[in-house]
C-alpha positions in Angstrom: 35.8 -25.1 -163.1 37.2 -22.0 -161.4 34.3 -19.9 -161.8 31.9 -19.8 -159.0 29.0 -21.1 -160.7 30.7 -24.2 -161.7 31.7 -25.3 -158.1 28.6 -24.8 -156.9 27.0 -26.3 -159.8 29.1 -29.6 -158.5 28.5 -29.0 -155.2 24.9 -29.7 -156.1 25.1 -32.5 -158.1 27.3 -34.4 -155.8 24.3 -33.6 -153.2 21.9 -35.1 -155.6 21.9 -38.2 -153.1 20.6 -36.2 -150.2 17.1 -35.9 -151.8 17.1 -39.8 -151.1 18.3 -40.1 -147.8 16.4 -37.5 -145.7 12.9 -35.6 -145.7 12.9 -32.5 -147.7 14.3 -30.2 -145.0 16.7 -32.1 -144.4 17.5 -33.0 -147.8 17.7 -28.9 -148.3 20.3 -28.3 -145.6 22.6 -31.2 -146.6 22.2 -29.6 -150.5 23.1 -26.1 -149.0 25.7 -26.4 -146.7 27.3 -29.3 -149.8 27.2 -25.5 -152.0 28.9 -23.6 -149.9 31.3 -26.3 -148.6 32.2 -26.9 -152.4 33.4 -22.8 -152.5 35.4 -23.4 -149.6 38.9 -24.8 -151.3 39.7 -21.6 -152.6 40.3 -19.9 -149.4 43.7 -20.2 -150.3 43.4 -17.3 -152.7 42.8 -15.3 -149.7 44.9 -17.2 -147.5 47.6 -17.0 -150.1 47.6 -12.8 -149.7 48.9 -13.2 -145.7 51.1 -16.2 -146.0 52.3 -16.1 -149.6 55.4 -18.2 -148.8 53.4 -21.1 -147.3 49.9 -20.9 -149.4 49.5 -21.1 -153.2 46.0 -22.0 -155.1 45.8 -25.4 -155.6 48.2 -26.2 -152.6 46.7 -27.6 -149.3 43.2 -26.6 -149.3 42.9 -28.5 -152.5 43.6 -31.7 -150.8 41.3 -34.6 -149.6 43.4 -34.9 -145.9 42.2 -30.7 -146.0 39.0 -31.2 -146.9 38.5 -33.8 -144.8 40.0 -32.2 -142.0 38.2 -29.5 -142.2 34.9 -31.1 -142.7 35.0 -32.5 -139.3 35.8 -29.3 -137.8 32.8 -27.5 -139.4 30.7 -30.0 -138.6 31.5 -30.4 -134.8 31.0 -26.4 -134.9 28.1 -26.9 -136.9 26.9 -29.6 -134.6 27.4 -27.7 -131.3 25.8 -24.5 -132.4 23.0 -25.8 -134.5 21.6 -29.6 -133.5 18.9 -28.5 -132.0 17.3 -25.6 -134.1 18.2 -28.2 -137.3 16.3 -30.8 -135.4 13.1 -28.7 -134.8 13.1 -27.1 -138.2 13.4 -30.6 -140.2 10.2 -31.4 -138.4 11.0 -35.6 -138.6 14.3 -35.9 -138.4 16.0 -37.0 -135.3 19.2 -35.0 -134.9 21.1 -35.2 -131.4 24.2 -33.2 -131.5 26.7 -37.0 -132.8 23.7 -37.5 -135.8 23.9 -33.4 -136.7 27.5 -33.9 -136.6 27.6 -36.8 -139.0 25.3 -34.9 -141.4 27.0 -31.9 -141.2 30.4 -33.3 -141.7 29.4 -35.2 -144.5 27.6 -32.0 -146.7 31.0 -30.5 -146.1 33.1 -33.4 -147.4 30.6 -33.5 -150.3 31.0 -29.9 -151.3 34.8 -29.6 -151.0 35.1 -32.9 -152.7 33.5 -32.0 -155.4 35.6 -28.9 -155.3 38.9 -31.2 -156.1 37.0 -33.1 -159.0 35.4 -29.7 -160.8 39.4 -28.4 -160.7 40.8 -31.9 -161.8 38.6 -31.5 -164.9 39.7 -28.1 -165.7 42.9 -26.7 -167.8 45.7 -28.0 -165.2 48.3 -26.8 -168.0 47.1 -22.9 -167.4 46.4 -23.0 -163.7 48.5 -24.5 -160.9 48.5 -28.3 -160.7 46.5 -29.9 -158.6 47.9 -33.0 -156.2 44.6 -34.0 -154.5 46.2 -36.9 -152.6 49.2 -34.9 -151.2 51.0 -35.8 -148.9 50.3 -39.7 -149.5 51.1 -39.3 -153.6 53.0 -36.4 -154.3 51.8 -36.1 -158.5 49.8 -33.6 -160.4 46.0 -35.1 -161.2 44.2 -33.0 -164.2 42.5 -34.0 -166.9 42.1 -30.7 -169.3 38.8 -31.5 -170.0 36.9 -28.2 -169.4 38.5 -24.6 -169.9 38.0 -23.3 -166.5 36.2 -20.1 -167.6 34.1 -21.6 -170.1 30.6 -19.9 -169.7 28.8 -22.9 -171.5 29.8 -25.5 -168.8 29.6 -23.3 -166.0 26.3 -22.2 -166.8 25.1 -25.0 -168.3 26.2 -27.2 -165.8 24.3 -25.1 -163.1 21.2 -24.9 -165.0 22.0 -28.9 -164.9 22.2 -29.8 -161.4 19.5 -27.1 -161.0 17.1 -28.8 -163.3 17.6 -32.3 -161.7 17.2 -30.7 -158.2 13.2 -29.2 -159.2 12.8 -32.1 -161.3 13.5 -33.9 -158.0 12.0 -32.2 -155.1 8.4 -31.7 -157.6 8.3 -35.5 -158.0 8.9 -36.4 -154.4 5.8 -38.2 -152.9 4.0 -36.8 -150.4 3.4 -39.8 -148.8 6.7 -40.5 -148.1 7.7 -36.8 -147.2 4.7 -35.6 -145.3 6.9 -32.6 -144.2 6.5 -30.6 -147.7 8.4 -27.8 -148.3 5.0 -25.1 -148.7 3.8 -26.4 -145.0 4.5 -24.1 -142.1 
């Protein structure tokens, strides 16, 4: 799953979950910042361009320590600079700066998780492996399930996890999210 789409498309059905946990808003945020968090792995193609002896695709970023890491870094950031703007717009959410930090961490680890799994399904014989539990197991994990480029599953699976997210957020009861996303 290389291709944009289909690590986003990922992204948002790993966040699926949120629509369950929190009102709408907040439910929206967690589902955003899960999207862009699952694009994030692949800084290392970037990365790779100033430190090409250190940084490869599917090196370090494309680990769970990384991700992990890194989600806790974004999400104190995130935490500091947003916790109280987040709290006002989710209008019913109670979000002190250790709850926004929580949430946010957690959409990040969502997104670039899901970021190791779409690449672990996709053609490890034509891209760099992936060792997702490096440095704890030192082993290439792929299955060559999807053709990385494939414009059926990356479409399709983002009109997927798009479908299930409307199909979702029309069907949520009012009653139980009074803060509905048309209200001011």
């Amino acid at each position: 799953m290389v291709d944009v789409m289909g690590h986003v498309a990922m992204g948002l059905l790993w966040a699926i979950p949120a629509w369950f946990v929190w009102t709408d808003r907040a439910s929206l945020a967690f589902i955003g910042i899960a999207a862009v968090a699952a694009l994030l792995p692949d800084i290392d193609l970037f990365l790779s361009q100033w430190f090409p002896a250190a940084i490869h695709h599917h090196g370090i970023t494309h680990t769970v320590v990384a991700v992990l890491g890194a989600s806790v870094v974004a999400g104190a950031l995130t935490a500091v600079a947003f916790a109280g703007p987040f709290e006002r717009w989710t209008r019913g959410e109670r979000f002190d700066r250790t709850s926004a930090f929580v949430f946010a961490a957690a959409a990040y680890a969502v997104g670039g998780l899901s970021h190791i799994f779409a690449d672990m399904l996709s053609a490890p014989d034509l891209s760099t492996p992936i060792e997702p539990l490096w440095p704890f197991v030192r082993q290439s994990w792929g299955l060559d399930l999807i053709w990385y480029n494939s414009p059926w599953w990356n479409i399709g699976l983002l009109a997927v996890a798009l479908t299930i997210h409307a199909a979702i957020a029309v069907a949520a009861d009012p009653l139980d999210h009074p803060y509905r996303l048309g209200e001011a």
